[in-house]
Backbone as a chain_set.jsonl record, in Angstrom:
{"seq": "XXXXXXXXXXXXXXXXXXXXXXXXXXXXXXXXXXXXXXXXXXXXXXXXXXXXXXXXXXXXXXXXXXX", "coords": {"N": [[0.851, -1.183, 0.0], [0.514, 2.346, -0.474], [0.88, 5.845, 0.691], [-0.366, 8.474, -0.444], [0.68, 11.828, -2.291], [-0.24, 14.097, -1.127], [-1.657, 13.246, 1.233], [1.076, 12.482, 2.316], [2.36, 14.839, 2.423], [1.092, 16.435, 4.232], [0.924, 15.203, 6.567], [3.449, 14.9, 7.256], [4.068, 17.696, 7.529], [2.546, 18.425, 9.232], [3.517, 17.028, 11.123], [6.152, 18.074, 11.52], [5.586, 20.676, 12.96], [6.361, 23.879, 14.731], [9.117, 22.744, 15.155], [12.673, 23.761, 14.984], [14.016, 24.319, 11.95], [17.079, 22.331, 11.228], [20.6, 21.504, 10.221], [21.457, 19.123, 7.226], [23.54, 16.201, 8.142], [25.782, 14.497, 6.08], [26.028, 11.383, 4.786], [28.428, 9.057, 6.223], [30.873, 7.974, 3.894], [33.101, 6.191, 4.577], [31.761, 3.845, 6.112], [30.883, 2.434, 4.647], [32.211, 1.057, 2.972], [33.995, 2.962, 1.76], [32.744, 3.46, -0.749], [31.191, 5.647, -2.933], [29.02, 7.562, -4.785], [30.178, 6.78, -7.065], [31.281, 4.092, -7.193], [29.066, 2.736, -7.257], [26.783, -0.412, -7.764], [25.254, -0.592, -11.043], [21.54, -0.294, -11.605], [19.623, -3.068, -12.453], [17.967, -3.261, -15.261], [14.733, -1.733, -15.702], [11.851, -3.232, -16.913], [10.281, -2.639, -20.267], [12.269, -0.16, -20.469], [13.983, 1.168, -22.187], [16.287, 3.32, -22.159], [19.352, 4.316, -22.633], [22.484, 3.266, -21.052], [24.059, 5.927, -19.514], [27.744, 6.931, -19.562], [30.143, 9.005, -17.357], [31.21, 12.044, -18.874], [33.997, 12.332, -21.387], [37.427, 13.733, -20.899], [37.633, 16.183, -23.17], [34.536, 16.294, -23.842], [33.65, 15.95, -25.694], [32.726, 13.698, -25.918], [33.681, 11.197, -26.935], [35.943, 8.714, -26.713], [39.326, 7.762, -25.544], [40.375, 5.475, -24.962]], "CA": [[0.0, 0.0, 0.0], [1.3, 3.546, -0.438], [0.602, 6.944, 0.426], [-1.262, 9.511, -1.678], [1.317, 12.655, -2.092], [-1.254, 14.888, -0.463], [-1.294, 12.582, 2.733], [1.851, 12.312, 3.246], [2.841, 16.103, 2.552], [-0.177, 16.994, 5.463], [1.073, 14.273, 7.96], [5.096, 15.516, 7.722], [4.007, 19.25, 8.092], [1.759, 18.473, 10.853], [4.701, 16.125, 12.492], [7.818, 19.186, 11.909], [5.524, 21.971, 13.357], [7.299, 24.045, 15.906], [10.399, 21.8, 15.006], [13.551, 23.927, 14.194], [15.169, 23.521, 11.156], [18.993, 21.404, 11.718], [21.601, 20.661, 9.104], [21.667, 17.873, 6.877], [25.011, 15.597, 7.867], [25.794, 13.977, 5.113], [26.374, 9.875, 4.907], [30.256, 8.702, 6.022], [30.319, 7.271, 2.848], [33.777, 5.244, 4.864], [30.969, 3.149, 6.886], [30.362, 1.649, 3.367], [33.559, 0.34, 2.525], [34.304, 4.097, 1.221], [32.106, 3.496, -1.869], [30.303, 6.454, -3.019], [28.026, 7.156, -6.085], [30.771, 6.301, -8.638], [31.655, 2.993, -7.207], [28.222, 1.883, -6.775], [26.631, -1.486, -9.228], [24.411, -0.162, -12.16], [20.922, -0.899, -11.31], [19.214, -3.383, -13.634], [17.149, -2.306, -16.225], [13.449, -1.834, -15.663], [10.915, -4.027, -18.08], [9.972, -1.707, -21.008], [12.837, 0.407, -20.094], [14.548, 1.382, -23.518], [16.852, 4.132, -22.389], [20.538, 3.453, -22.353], [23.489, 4.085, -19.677], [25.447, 7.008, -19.849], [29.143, 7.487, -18.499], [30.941, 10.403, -17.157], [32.163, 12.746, -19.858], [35.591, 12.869, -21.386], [37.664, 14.95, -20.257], [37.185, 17.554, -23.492], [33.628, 16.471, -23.493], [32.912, 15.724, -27.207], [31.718, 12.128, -25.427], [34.669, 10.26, -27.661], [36.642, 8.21, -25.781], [40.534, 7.723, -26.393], [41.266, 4.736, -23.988]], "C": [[0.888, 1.234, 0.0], [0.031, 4.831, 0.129], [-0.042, 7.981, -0.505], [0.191, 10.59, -1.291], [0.774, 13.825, -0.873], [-0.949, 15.222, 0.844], [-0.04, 13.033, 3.384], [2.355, 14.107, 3.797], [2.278, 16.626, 4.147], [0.614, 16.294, 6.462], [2.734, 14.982, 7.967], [4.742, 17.052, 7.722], [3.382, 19.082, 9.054], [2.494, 17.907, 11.705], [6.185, 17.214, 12.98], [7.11, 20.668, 12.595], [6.239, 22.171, 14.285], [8.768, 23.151, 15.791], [11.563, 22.928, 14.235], [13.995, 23.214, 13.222], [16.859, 23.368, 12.203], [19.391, 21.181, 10.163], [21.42, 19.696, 8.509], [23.363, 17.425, 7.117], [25.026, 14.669, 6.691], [26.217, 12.615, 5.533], [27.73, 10.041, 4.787], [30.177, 7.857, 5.557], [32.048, 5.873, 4.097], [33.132, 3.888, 6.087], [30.227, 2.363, 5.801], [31.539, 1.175, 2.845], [34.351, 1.692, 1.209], [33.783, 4.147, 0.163], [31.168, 4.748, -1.861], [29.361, 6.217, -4.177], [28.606, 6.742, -7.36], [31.419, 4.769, -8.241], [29.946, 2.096, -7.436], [27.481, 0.8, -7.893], [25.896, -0.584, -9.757], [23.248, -1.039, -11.753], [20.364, -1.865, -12.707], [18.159, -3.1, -14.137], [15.813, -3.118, -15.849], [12.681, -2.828, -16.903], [10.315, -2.502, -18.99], [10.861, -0.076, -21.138], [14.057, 0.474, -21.647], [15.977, 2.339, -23.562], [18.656, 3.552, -21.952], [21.289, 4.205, -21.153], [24.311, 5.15, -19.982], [26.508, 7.469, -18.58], [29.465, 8.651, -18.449], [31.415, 10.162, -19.088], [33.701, 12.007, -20.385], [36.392, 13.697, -21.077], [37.238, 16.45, -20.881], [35.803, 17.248, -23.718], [32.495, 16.275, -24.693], [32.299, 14.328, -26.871], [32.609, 11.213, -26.391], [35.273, 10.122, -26.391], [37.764, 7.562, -26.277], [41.405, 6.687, -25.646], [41.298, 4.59, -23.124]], "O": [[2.012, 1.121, 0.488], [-1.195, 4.788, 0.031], [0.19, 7.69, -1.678], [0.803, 10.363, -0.247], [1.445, 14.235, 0.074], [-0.494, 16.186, 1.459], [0.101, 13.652, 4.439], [2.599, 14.526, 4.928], [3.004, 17.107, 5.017], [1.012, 17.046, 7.352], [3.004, 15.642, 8.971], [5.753, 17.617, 8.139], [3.751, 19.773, 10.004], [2.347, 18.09, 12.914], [6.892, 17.259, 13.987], [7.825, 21.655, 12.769], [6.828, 21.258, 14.864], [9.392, 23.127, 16.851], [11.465, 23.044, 13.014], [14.318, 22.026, 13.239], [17.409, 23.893, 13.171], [18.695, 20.804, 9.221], [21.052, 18.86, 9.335], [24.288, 18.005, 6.548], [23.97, 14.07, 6.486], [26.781, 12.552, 6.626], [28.328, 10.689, 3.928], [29.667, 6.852, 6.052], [31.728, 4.69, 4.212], [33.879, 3.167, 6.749], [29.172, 1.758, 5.994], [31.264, 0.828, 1.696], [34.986, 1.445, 0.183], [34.27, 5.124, -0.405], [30.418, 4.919, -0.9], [28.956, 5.113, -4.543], [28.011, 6.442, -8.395], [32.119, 4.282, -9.129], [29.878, 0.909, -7.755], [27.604, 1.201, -9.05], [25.732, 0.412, -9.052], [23.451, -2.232, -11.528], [20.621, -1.487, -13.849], [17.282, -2.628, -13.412], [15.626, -4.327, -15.711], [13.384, -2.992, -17.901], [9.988, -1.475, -18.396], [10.383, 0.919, -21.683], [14.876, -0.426, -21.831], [16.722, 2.314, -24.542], [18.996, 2.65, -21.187], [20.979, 5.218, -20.526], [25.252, 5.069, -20.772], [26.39, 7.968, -17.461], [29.175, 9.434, -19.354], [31.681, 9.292, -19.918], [34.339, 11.222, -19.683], [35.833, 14.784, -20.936], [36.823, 17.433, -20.266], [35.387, 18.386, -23.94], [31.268, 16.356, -24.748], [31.392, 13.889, -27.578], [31.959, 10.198, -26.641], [35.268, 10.848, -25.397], [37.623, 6.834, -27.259], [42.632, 6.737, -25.565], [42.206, 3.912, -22.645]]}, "num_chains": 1, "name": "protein.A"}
């Protein structure tokens, strides 16, 4: 079962009232075996899912790759 957007929007503003904002800390990505978002697997492709993967750039950016 899920949520409606609506819902949930209503129920997390009615749960942070009066609640200072705080910082986001960010994840110590070294509590993952230092893997961040460029180590991580490629998920597998959805059913009806047509679109392909794309890698980082090259360095000058024409998207050729020299090796």
């Amino acid at each position: 079962a899920s949520i409606t957007g609506p819902i949930w929007k209503d129920t997390m503003l009615a749960a942070l009232k009066n609640v200072p904002p705080t910082s986001f800390t960010p994840i110590n990505s070294e509590r993952f075996g230092g893997c961040g978002e460029s180590c991580r697997p490629a998920p597998p492709p959805m059913d009806g899912d047509d679109t392909q993967e794309v890698g980082p750039e090259d360095e000058d950016g024409d998207g050729g790759s020299r090796g």
